[in-house]
LOBA-194020 format. One record per residue: x, y, z of N, C-alpha, C in turn. Coordinates in steps of 0.2 Angstrom, whole numbers, padded with zeros to 4 digits, always signed. Layout:
! residues N
XYZXYZXYZ...
! end
This chain:
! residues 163
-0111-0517-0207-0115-0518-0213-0120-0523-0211-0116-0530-0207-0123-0534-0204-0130-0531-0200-0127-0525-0198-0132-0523-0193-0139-0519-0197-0135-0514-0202-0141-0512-0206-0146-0517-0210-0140-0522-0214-0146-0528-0219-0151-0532-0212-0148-0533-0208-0154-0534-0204-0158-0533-0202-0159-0527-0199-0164-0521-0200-0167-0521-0204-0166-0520-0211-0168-0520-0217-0173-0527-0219-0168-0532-0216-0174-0539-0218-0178-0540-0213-0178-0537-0207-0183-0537-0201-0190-0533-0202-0184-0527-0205-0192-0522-0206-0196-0526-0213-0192-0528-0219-0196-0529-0222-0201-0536-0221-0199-0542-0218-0204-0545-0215-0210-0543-0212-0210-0538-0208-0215-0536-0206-0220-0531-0210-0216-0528-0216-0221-0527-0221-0223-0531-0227-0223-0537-0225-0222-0541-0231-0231-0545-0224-0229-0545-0219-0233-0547-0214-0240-0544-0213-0238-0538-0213-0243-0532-0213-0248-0534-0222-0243-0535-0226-0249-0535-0233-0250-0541-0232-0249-0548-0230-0252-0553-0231-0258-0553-0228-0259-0549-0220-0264-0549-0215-0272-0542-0219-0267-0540-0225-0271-0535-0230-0275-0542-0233-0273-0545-0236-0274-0553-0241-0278-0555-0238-0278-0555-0233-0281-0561-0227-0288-0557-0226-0289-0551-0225-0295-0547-0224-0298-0546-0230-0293-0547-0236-0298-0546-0243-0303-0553-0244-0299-0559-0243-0300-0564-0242-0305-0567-0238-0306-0563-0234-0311-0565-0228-0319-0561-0230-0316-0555-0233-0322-0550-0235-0326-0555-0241-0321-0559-0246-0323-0562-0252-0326-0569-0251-0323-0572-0243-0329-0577-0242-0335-0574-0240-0337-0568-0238-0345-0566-0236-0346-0565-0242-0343-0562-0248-0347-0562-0252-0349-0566-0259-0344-0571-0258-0346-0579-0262-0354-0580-0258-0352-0580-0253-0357-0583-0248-0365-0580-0251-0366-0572-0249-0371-0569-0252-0372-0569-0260-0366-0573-0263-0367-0573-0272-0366-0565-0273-0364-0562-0271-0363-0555-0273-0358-0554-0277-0359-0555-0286-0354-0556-0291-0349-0549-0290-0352-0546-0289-0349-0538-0292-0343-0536-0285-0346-0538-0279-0342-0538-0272-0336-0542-0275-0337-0548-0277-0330-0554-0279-0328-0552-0282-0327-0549-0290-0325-0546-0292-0321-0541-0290-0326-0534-0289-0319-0532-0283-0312-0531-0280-0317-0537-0275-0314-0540-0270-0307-0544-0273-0309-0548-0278-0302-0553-0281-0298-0544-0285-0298-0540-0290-0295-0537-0291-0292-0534-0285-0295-0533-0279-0290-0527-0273-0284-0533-0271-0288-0540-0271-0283-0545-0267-0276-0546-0273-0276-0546-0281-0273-0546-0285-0268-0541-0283-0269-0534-0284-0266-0529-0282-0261-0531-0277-0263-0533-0272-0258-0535-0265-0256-0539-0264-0257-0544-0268-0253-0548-0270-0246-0547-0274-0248-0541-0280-0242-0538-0282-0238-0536-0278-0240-0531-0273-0235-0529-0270-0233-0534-0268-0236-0538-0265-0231-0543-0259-0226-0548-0264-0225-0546-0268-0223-0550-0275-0215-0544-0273-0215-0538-0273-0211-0533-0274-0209-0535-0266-0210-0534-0262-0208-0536-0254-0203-0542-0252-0206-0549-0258-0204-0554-0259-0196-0552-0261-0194-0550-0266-0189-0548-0269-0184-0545-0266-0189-0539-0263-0184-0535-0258-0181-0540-0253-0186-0545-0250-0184-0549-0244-0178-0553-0245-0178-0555-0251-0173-0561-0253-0165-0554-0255-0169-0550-0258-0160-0544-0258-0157-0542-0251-0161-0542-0243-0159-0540-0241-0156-0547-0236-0159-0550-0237-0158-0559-0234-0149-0559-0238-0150-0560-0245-0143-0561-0246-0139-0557-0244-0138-0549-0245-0133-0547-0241-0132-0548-0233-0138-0548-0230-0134-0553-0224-0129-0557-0224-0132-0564-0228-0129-0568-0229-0121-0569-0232-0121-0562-0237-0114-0562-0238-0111-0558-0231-0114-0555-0229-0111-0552-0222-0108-0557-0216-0112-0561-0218-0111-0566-0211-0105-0572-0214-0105-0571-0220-0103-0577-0222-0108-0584-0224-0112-0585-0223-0117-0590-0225-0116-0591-0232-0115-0596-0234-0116-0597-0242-0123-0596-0245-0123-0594-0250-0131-0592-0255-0134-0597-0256-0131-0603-0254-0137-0608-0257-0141-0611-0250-0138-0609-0244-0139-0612-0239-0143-0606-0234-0145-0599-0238-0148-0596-0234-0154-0595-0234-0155-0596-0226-0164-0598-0223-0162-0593-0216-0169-0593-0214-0168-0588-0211-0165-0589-0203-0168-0598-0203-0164-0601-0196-0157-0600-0198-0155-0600-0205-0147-0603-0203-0142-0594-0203-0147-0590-0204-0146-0580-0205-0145-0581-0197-0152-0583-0192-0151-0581-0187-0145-0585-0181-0147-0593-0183-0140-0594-0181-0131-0593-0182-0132-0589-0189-0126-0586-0189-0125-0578-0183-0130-0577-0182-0131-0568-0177-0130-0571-0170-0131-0566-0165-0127-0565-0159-0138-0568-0157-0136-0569-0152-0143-0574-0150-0148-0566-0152-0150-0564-0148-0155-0559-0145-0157-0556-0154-0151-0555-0159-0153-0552-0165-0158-0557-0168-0154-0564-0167-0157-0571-0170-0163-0572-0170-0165-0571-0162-0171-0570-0161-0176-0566-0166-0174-0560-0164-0178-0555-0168-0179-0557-0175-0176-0558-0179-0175-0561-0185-0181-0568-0185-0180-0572-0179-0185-0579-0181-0192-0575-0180-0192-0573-0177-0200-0569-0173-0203-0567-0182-0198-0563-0183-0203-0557-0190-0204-0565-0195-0200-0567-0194-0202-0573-0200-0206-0577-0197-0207-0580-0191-0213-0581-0188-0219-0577-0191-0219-0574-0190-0225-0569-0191-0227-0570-0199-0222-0569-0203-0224-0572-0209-0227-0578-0210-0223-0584-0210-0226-0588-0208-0233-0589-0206-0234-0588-0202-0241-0588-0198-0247-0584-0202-0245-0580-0206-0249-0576-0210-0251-0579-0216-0247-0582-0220-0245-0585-0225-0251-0592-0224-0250-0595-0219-0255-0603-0217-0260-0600-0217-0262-0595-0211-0270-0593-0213-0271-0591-0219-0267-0584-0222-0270-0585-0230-0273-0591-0234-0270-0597-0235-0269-0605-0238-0275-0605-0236-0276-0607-0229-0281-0608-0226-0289-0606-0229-0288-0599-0228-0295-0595-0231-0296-0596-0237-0289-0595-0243-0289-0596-0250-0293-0603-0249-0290-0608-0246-0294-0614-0249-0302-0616-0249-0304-0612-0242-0309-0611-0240-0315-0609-0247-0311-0602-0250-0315-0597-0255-0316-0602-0260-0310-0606-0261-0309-0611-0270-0313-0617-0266-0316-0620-0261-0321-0623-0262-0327-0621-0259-0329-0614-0258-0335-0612-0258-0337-0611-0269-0331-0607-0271-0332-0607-0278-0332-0612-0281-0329-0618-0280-0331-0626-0284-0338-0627-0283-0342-0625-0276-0347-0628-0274-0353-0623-0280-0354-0617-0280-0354-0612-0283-0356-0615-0290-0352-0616-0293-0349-0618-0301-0353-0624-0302-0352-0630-0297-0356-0636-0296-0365-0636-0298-0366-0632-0294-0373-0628-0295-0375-0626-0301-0370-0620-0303-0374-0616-0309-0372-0624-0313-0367-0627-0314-0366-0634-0319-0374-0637-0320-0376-0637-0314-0383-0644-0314-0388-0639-0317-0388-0633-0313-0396-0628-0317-0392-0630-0324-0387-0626-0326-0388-0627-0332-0390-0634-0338-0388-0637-0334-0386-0645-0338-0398-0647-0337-0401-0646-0332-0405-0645-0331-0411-0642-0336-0408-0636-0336-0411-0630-0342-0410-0633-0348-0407-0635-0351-0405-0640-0356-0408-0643-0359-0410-0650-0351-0414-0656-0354-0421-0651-0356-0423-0644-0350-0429-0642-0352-0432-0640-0361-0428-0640-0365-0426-0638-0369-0428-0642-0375-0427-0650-0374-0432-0654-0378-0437-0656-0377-0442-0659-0381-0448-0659-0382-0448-0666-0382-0453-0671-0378-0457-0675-0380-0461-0677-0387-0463-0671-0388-0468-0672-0393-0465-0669-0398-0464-0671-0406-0460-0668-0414-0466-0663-0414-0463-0658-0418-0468-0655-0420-0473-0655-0428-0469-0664-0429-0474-0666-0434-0476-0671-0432-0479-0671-0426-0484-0674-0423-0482-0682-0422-0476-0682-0421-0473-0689-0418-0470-0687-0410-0467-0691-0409-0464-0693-0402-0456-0692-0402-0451-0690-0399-0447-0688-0399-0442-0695-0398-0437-0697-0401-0433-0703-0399-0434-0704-0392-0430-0699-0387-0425-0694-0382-0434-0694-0378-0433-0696-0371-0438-0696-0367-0433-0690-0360-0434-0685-0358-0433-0681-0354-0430-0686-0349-0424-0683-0346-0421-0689-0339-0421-0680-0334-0428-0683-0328-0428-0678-0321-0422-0680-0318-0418-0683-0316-0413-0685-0314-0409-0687-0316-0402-0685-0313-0398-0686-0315-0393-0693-0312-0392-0698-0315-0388-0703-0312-0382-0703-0311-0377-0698-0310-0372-0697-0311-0372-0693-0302-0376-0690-0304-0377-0684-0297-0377-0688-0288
! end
C-alpha cells in the first residue's frame, strides 16, 4: 500500500509543480504587460493565472490525501506529517525521490512569491500614478476667479507637499 500512496504523492507533486511553473509564466507574461499598461493583456492574463490557481487548489488536496495515506501507512501520526518526516520514515532511495518532487515544489512556489511581488509593486506604483493625475485633475478643476467676478478663497496648490 505504501508503495502505490507514494507514487501517487510523487506524481502529484510534480503536477502540482508543473501548474505552478504554468503560474509562473502567467505571471511573468503579466509583468510585461503591467509594464506596457496593457489593461486588457492583465486582465486576461490575472483571469488565466486565477484559473490555475484553482486547480492547484485541487492538486493541493489531492496532495495532502495522498500524504495522509502514506502516513497512516508508514505509521507517522497526522499531526506530525511533513514530507521530511514521510521520507524519513521510507527506505533511503524512496525518501529521496520524495524530498526531490517537494523540492521542486518548493522552489516553484519561492519564484512564484518572488514574481507575485514584483507584479503587486509594479501595480502599487501604477495606482500611485493614476492617485496623483487624478488628484492633479482635480485641483484643475477650480477656478481662481468666481464667476461673480470675485477671487476664489482656494488659490490652486502646483505641488504637492505631501509628495
Amino acid at each position: 500500500m505504501n508503495g502505490e500512496a507514494l507514487r501517487q504523492l510523487i506524481a502529484v507533486l510534480r503536477r502540482q509543480a508543473d501548474s505552478l511553473e504554468s503560474a509562473l509564466a502567467l505571471t511573468e507574461q503579466q509583468t510585461s504587460a503591467i509594464a506596457r499598461r496593457d489593461v486588457e493583456q492583465v486582465t486576461a492574463l490575472s483571469l488565466s493565472l486565477e484559473r490555475e490557481l484553482v486547480d492547484g487548489q485541487v492538486l493541493e488536496e489531492r496532495r495532502m490525501g495522498f500524504a495522509g495515506e502514506l502516513a497512516a501507512a508508514l505509521g507517522v501520526e497526522p499531526g506530525e506529517t511533513t514530507l521530511k518526516t514521510l521520507a524519513n520514515a521510507l527506505p533511503r532511495d524512496e525518501g529521496r525521490a520524495l524530498l526531490r518532487a517537494g523540492d521542486t515544489v518548493i522552489r516553484a512556489v519561492e519564484r512564484l512569491a518572488r514574481q507575485s511581488a514584483a507584479n503587486r509593486a509594479l501595480l502599487e506604483h501604477e495606482l500611485a500614478v493614476i492617485d496623483q493625475v487624478v488628484r492633479i485633475a482635480h485641483r484643475g478643476d477650480r477656478t481662481t476667479y468666481g464667476g461673480r467676478g470675485t477671487y476664489a478663497a482656494e488659490t490652486i496648490s502646483l505641488l504637492d507637499a505631501k509628495a
